[in-house]
N, C-alpha and C positions, 0 to 999 in steps of 0.2 A: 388345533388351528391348522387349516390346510396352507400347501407351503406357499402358492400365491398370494395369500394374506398374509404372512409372515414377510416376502418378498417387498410387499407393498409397505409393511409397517417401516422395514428397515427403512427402506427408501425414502418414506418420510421423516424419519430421523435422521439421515443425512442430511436432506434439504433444509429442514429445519436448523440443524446446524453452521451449515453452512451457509442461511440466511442470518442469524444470528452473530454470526463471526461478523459475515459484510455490512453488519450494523454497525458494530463494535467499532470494526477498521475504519469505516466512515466517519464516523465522530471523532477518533483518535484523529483523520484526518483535516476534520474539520478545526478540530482545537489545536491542532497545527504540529503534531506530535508521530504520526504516523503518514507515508508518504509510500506510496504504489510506483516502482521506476515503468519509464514508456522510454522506449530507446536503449541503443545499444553501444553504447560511449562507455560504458563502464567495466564491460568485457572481457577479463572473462570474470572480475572479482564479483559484479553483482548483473544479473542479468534482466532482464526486460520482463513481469511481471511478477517480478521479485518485492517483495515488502520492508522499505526498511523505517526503522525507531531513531528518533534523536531528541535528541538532548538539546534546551538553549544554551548560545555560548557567543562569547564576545570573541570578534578577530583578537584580540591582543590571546585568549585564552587556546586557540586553535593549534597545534602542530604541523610542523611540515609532515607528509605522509597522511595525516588525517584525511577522511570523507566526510564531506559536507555536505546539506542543502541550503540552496539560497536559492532568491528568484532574481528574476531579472523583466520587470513588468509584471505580466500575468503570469510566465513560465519558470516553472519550478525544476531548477537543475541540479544534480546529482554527481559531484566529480570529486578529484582529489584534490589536496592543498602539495601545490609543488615548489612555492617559495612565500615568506612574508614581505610583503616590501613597506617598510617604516619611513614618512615622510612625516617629517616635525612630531607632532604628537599622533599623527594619524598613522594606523595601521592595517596595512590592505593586503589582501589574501590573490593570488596568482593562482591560480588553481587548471587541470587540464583530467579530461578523462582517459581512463586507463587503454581506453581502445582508438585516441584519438591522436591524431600526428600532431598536430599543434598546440599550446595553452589555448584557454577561452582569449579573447579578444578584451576581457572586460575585467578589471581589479575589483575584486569582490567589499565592499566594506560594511561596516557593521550595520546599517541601516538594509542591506540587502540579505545577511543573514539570518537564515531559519535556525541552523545549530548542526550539531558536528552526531553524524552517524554512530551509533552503539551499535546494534545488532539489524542485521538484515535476516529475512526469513523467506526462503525460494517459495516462488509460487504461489504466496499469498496474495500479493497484490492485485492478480489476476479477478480476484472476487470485485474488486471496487474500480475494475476497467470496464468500457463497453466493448465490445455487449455481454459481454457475462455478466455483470450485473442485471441487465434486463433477463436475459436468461433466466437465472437464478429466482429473479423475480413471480417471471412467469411459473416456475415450476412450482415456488412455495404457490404462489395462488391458486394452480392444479391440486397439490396437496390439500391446502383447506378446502376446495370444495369437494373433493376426497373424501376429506374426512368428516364432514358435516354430511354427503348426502348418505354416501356409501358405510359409511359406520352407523349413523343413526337409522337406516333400513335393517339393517345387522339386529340389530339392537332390539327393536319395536317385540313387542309379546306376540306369540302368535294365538290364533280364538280356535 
C-alpha cells in the first residue's frame, strides 16, 4: 500500500472517529447529561471547550464548593455553589464562577437545576461547538465520497 493511501486511510479513521464521538456527545447532550462550556467564568478549573458530565441532583442534595449546571431560560450555566440559603422549606443555591468577581445575580432553585458536575474532559466539547461541528461535518462527507469513489476505482478488476 503506498504511503499516501495509508495517509488517507489514517485520516479517515480519525474523522470517522471523531464524528462518531460528536454523535455520541450530542445526544448525551441532548438527554441533558453531557454539556460543551462556551465562556470563560470558570477559569482556570474548566475552560471554554471543555466537556463536562453531571449527574441529576436536588438543591437540598448539592454542596458548597460543588459545580453545577443550571439554566436560566434558554442559557445553560456552568458555575460553583458558594452558599445554600434555606428559606422555610425551600432551598436555594448561590452560586458564582470561579473567574468572576461577583455571585450570579440569581438563587439557583430546584426547578432551574440540571445537576451537579462529576467529571469534566478538556477539549471535547469543542466537537459539539460551531463551527467545528460543521467542519467536522464537512470532512466526514469528503471522506465518504472518498471512499465510495476513490476506493471503488481501486477496487474495479482490470481486463
Amino acid at each position: 500500500m503506498p504511503l499516501n493511501r495509508k495517509l488517507a486511510s489514517i485520516a479517515v479513521t480519525i474523522i470517522t472517529i471523531l464524528a462518531s464521538l460528536t454523535v455520541s456527545i450530542t445526544i448525551l447532550n441532548y438527554l441533558g447529561y453531557a454539556y460543551p462550556v462556551e465562556g470563560r467564568s470558570m477559569l482556570p478549573t474548566i475552560r471554554e471547550g471543555d466537556l463536562v458530565f453531571i449527574v441529576p441532583a436536588s438543591t437540598k442534595d448539592v454542596q458548597v464548593g460543588q459545580i453545577i449546571v443550571y439554566h436560566r431560560g434558554e442559557i445553560c450555566i456552568i458555575h460553583r455553589v458558594i452558599e445554600k440559603v434555606i428559606s422555610d422549606d425551600l432551598v436555594l443555591l448561590k452560586t458564582k464562577g470561579d473567574n468572576n468577581p461577583v455571585p450570579d445575580p440569581v438563587l439557583v432553585s430546584d426547578s432551574m437545576l440540571n445537576g451537579v458536575v462529576v467529571i469534566h474532559l478538556p477539549y471535547l466539547g469543542f466537537l459539539t461547538m460551531s463551527p467545528y461541528r460543521y467542519i467536522l461535518a464537512v470532512l466526514l462527507g469528503l471522506c465518504i465520497i472518498y471512499e465510495l469513489f476513490y476506493e471503488g476505482r481501486e477496487k474495479r478488476p482490470t481486463k
